[in-house]
C-alpha positions as YAML, in Angstrom:
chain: A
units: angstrom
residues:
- id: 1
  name: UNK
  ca: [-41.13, 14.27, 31.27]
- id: 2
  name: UNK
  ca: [-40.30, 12.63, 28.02]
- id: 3
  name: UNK
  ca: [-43.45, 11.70, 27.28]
- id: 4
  name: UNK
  ca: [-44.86, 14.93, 27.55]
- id: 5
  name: UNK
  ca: [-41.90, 16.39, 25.44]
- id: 6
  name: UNK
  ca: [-42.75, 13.79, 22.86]
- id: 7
  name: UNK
  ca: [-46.35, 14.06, 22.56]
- id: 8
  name: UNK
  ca: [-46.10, 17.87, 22.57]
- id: 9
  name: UNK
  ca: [-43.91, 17.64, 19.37]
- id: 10
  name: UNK
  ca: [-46.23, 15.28, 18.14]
- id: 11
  name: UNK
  ca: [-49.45, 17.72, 19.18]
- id: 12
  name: UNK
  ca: [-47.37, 21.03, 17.35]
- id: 13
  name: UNK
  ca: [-46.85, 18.55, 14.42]
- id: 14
  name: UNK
  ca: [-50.65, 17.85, 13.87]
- id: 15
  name: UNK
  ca: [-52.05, 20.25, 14.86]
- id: 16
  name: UNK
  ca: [-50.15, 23.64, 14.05]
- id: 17
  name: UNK
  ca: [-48.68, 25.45, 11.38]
- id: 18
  name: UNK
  ca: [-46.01, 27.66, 11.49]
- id: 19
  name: UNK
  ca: [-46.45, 31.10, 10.20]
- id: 20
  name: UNK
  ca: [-43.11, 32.77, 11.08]
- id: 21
  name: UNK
  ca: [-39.77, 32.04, 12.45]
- id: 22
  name: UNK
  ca: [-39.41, 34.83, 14.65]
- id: 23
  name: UNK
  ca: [-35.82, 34.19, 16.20]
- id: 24
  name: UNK
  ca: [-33.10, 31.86, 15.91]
- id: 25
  name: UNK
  ca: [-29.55, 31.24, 17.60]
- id: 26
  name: UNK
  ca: [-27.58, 28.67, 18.97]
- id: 27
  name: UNK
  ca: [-29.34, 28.61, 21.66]
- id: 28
  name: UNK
  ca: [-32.89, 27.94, 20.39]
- id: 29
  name: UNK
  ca: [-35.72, 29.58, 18.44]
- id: 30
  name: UNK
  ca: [-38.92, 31.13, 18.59]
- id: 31
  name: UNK
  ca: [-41.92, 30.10, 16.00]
- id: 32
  name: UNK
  ca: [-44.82, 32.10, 15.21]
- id: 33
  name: UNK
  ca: [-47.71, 29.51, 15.54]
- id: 34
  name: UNK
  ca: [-51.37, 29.11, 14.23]
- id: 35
  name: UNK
  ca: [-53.36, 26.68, 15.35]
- id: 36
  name: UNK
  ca: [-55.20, 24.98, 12.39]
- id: 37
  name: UNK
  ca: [-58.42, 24.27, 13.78]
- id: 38
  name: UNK
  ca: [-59.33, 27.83, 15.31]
- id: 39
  name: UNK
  ca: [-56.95, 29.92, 13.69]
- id: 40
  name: UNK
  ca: [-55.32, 30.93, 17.07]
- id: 41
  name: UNK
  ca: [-52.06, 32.66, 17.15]
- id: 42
  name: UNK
  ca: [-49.51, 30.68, 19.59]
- id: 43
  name: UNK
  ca: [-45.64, 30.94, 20.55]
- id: 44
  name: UNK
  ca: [-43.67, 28.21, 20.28]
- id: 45
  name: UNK
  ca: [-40.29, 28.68, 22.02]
- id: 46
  name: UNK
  ca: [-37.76, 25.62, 21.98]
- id: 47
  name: UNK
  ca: [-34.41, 26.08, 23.92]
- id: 48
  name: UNK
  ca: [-31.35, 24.30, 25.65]
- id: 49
  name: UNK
  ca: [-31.85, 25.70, 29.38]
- id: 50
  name: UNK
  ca: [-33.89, 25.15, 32.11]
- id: 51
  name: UNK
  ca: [-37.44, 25.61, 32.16]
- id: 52
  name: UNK
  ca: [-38.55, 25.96, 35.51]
- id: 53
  name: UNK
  ca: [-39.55, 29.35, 35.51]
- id: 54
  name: UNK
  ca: [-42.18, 28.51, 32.85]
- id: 55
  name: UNK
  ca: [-43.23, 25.68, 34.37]
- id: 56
  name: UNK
  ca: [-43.47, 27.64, 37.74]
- id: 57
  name: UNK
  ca: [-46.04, 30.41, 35.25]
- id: 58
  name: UNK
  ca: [-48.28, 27.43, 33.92]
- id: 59
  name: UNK
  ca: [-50.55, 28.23, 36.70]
- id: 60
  name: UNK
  ca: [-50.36, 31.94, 36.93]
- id: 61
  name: UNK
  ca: [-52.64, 34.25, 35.42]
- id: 62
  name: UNK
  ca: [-51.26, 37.95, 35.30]
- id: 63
  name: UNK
  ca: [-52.31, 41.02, 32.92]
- id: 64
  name: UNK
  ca: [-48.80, 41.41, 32.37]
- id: 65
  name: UNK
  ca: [-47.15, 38.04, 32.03]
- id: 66
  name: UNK
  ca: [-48.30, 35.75, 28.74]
- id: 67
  name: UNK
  ca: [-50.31, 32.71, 28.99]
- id: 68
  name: UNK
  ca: [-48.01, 29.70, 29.37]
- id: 69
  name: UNK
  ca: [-50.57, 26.79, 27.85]
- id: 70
  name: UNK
  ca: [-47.50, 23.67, 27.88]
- id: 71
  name: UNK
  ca: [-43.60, 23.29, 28.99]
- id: 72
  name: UNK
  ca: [-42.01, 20.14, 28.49]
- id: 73
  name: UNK
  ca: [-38.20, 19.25, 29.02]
- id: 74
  name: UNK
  ca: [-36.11, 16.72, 28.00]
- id: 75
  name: UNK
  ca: [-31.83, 15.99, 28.13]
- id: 76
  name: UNK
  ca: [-31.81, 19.96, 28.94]
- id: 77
  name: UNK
  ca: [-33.85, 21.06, 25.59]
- id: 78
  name: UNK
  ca: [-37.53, 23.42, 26.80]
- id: 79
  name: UNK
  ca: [-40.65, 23.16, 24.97]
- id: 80
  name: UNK
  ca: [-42.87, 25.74, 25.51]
- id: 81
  name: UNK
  ca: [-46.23, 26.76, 23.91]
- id: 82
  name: UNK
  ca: [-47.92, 30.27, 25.31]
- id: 83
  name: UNK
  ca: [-50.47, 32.92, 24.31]
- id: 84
  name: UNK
  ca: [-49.54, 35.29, 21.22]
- id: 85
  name: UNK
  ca: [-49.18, 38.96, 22.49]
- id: 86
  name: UNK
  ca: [-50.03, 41.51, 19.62]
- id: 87
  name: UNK
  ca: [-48.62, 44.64, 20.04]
- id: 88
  name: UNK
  ca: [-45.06, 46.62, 19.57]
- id: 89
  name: UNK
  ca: [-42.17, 46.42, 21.61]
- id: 90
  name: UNK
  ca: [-41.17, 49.21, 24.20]
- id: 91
  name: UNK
  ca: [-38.20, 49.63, 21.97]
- id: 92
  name: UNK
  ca: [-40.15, 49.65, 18.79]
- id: 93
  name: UNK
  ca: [-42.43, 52.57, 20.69]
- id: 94
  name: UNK
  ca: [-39.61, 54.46, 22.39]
- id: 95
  name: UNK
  ca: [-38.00, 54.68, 18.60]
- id: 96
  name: UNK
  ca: [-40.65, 57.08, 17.49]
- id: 97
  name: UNK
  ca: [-42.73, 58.55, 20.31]
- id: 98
  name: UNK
  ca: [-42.15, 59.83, 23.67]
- id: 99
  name: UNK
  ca: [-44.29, 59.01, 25.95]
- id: 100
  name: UNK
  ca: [-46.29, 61.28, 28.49]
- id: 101
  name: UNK
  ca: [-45.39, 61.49, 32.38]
- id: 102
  name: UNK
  ca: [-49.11, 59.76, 32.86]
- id: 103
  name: UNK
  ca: [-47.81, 57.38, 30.10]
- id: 104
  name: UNK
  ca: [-44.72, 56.31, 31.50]
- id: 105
  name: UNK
  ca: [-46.33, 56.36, 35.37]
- id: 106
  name: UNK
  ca: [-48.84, 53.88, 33.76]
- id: 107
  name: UNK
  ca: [-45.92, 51.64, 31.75]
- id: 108
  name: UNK
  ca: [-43.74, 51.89, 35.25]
- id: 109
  name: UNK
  ca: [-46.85, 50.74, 37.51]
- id: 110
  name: UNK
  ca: [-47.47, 47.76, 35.11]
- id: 111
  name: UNK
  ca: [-43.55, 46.57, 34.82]
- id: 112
  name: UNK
  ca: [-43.92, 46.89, 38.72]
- id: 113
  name: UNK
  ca: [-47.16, 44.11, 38.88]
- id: 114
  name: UNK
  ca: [-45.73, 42.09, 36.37]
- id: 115
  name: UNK
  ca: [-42.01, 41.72, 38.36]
- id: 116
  name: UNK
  ca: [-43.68, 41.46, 41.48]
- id: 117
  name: UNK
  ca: [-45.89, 38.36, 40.21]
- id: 118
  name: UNK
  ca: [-42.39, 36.98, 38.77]
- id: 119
  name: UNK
  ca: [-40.51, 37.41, 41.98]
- id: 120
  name: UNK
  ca: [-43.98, 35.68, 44.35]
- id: 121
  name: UNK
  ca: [-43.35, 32.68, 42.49]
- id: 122
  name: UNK
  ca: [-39.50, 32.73, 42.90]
- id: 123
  name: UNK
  ca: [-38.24, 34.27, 40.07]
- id: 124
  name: UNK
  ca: [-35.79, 36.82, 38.45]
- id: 125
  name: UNK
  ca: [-36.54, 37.64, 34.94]
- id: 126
  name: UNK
  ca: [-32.47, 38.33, 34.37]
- id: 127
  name: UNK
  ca: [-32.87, 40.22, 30.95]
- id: 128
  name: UNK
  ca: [-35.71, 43.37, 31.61]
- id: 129
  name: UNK
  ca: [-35.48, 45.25, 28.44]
- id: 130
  name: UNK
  ca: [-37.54, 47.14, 25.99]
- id: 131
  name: UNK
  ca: [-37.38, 44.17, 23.46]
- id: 132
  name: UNK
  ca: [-38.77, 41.81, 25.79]
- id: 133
  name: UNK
  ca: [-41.78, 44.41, 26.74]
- id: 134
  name: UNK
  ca: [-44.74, 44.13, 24.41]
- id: 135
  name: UNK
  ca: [-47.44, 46.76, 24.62]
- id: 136
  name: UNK
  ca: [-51.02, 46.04, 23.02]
- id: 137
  name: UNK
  ca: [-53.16, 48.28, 21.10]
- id: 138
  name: UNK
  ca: [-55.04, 48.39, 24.52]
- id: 139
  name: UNK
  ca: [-52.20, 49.56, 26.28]
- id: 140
  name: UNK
  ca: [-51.59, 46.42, 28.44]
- id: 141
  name: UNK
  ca: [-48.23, 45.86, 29.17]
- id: 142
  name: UNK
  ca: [-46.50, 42.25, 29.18]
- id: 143
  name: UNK
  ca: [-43.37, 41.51, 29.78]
- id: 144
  name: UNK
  ca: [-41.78, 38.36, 27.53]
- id: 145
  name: UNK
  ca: [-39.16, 35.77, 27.14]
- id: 146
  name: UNK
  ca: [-37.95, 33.73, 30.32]
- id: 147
  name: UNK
  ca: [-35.48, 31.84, 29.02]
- id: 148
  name: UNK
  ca: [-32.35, 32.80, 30.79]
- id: 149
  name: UNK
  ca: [-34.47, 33.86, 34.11]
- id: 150
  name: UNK
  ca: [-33.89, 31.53, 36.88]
- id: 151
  name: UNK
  ca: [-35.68, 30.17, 40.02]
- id: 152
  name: UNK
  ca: [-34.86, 31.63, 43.24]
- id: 153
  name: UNK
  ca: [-32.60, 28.33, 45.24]
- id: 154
  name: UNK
  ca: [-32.72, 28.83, 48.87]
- id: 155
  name: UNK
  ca: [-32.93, 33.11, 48.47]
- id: 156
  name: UNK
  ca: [-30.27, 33.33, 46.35]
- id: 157
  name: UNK
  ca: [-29.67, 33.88, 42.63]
- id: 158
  name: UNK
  ca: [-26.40, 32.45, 42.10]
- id: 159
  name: UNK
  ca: [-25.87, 31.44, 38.35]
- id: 160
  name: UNK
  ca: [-22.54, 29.56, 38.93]
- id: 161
  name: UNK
  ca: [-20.36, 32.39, 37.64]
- id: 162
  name: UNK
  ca: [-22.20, 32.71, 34.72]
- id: 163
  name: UNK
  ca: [-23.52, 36.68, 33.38]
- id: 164
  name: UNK
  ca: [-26.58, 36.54, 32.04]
- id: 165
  name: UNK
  ca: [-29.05, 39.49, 30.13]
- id: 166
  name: UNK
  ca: [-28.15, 41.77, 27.60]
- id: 167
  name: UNK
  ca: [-24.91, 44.09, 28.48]
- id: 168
  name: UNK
  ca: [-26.83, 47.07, 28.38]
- id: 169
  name: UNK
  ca: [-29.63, 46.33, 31.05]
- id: 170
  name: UNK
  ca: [-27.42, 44.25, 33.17]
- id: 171
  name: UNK
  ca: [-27.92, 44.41, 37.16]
- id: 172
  name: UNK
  ca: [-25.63, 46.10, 39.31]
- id: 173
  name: UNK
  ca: [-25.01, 42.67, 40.59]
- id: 174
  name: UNK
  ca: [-23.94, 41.27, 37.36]
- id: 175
  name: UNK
  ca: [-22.23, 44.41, 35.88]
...
């Protein structure tokens, strides 16, 4: 896997330029890329974590769940390059608008797909909130950022004691 990590920096490197730094912590960051050649919009996350819920994604293809193009891992830090989503955040809409019963039946039925395409493959997103929903102009709704969700072991989500998510949206489980 350290090849891939390496020739992935390499790839970003040459090939990209970075338009925005959209979030960083200790934990990691997430760039705003464009891709020089075609003028593409990209996201480039890099974190300490585990990335096998985006690797698990590379070869999905859901409405509701971004495009992950490349993951790459190496000594614990996660490389991953996925589709740009353009839209606003469910928090960013639920600010200034209330939405319709239709509206919210429609946002509800799409969460729904999109967490039941997450938990096929294994997976619990572990921090569902209305920052990590993006909307489009065409209404589509996608949920975002994986990097604390984890991989199903054996039916169970254990995370070693650890709580995970933001306080406010926390499962039952964790709270």
């Amino acid at each position: 896997m350290s090849k891939i990590f390496d020739f992935l920096l390499t790839c970003l490197e040459e090939q990209y330029s970075t338009v925005k730094i959209l979030k960083k912590s200790d934990r990691g960051s997430v760039t705003l890329l464009r891709h020089k050649q075609t003028g593409m919009h990209f996201i480039f996350r890099r974190f300490f974590g585990n990335g096998q819920v985006y690797r698990a994604l590379l070869n999905i293809s859901c409405p509701h769940l971004p495009a992950i193009i490349e993951v790459a891992e190496k000594d614990g830090e996660v490389l991953v390059l996925e589709e740009y989503i353009q839209g606003d955040t469910l928090s960013y809409l639920l600010a200034g608008d209330v939405f319709s019963a239709r509206q919210t039946r429609q946002i509800a039925r799409q969460l729904c797909r999109a967490l039941w395409v997450l938990h096929a493959i294994g997976a619990v997103h572990r921090d569902i909130k209305p920052e990590n929903i993006i909307i489009t102009k065409e209404g589509i709704l996608k949920i975002t950022d994986f990097g604390i969700a984890k991989a199903l072991n054996q039916g169970t989500i254990a995370t070693g004691g650890l709580t995970m998510g933001s306080v406010h949206y926390f499962s039952p489980e964790q709270a």
